[in-house]
N, C-alpha and C positions, 0 to 999 in steps of 0.2 A: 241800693241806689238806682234810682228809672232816670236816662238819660228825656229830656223833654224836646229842647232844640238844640243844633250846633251854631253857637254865637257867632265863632269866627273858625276856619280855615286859613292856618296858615303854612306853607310850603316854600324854603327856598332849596335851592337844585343844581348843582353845578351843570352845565352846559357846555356843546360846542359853539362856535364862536359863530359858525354860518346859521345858527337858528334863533329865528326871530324871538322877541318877548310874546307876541301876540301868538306863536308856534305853541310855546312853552305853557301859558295862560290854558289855551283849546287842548292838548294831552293832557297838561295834569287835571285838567277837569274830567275830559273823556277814561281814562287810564289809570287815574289813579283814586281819586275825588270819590268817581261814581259806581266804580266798583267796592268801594272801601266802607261810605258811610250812606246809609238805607236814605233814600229821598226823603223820607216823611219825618227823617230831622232837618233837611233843607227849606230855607224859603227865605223869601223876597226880600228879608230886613240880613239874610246871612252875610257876612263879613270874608271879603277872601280876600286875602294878601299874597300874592303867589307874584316868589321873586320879588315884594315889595322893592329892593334895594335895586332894582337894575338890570344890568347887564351882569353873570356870575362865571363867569369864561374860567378865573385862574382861582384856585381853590389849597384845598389843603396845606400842607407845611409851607406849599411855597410861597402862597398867600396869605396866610393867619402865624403870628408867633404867637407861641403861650401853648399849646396845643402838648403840654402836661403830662392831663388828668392822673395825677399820684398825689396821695397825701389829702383828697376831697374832705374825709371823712374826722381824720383827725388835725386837720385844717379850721375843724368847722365845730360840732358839737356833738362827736365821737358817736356818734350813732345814737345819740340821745332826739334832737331836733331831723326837721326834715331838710332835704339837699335836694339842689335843682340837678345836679349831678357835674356844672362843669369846675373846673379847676381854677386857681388863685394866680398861682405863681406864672411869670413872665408875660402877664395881662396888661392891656395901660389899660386906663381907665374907660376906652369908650367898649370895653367888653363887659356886656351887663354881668357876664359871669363873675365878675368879679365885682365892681362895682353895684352891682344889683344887689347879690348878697349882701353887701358892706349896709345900705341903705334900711334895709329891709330890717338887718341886726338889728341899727340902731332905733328904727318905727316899732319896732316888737319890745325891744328894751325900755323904750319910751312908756308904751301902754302901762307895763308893770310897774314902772318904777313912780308913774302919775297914778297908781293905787286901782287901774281899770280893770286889770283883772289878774289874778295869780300867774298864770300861763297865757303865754300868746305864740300864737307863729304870722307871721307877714308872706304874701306870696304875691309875686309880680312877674308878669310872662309878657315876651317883646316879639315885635318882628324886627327884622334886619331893617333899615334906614325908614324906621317909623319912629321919630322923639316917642311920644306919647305912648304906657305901656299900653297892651291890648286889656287888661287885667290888673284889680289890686286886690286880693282876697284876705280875710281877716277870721282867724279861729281861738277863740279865747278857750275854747275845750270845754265849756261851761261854766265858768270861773268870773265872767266878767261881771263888772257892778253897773255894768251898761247893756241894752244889746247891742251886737256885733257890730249891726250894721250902723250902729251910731259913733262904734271907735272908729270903723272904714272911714267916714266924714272927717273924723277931728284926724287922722292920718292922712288923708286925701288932702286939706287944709296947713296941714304943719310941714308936710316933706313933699319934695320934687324930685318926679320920678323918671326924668328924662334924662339920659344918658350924661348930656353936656352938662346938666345942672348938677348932679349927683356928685360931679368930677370939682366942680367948684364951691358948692357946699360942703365938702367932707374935704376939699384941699388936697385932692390922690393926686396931683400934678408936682404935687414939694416931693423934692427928695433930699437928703442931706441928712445928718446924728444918725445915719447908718437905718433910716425907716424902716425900708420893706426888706431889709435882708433880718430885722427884728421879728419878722414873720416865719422865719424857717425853723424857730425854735418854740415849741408851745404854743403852737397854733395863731389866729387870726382874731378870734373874740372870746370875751372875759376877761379883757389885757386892761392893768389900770398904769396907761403910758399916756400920754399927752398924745402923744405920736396920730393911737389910733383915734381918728378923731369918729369915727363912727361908734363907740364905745360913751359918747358922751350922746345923754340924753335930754331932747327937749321938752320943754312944760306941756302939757296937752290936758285941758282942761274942760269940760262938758257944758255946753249953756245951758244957762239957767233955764 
């Protein structure tokens, strides 16, 4: 595979409190950016999100709960399917790590069970405090009864991939009949519980 251009750049970065965004923006492009990726994939249309979300002063455990990463793998689809790499457990919902996966199950689930294609995988990649993902990518593995880039459309159409919507489409905000502590046993999907409401899939049908 021959890389062509880099679409987007994205970079967030914990920081000291005395250094500006505009600081932060001018190194990581000098120091890290331009050392890292050859110019002749850069140009005028490239996309950089660097620190999208702000100000990043407080970080780590002291600042993020959920910070895991145990159980990714048999959490998920035992080393069968692909993994973004972060963890489930002690996430709310506006961590795409969790909520991303949950959405994406259910879009991949969707394709196969609407007959589009045998196998799918769904992939969706965020910046920090951008709604909108950067990316939705779609691999039916050659399987599909469409091309790909016609299920991406009817996925792009059926499901919302923004953080806030994800969390109210899939209802991850209920808690109560003991939900997510149902998740510590037997993993997160292929569960036929009311519960997991990303495990329900919706119609997705091809125009005529």
């Amino acid at each position: 595979m021959i890389p062509i251009r880099v679409h987007t750049v994205l970079i967030s970065t914990q920081h000291d409190e005395t250094v500006t965004n505009d600081e932060i923006a001018a190194d990581l492009k000098e120091h890290v950016i331009k050392p890292v990726i050859p110019a002749k994939y850069l140009d005028d249309n490239t996309i950089f999100h660097l620190n999208p979300s702000g100000r990043f002063v407080i970080g780590g455990p002291h600042g993020d709960a959920g910070l895991t990463g145990r159980k990714i793998i048999i959490d998920t689809y035992g080393g069968w399917g692909a993994h973004g790499g972060g963890a489930f457990s002690g996430k709310d919902p506006t961590k795409v790590d969790r909520s991303g996966a949950y959405i994406v199950r259910q879009a991949a689930k969707s394709v196969v069970a609407a007959g589009l294609a045998r196998r799918c995988i769904v992939q969706v990649s965020y910046a920090i405090g951008v709604p909108e993902p950067l990316s939705v990518f779609v691999d039916t593995y050659k399987t599909g009864t469409i091309p790909d880039k016609d299920i991406l459309v009817l996925i792009k159409e059926a499901f919302d991939f923004r953080p806030g919507m994800m969390a109210i489409n899939l209802d991850l905000k209920r808690g109560g009949n003991f939900r997510f502590q149902k998740t510590a046993a037997y993993g997160h999907f292929g569960r036929d519980d009311p519960d997991f409401t990303w495990e329900v899939v919706k119609p997705l049908k091809p125009k005529a």
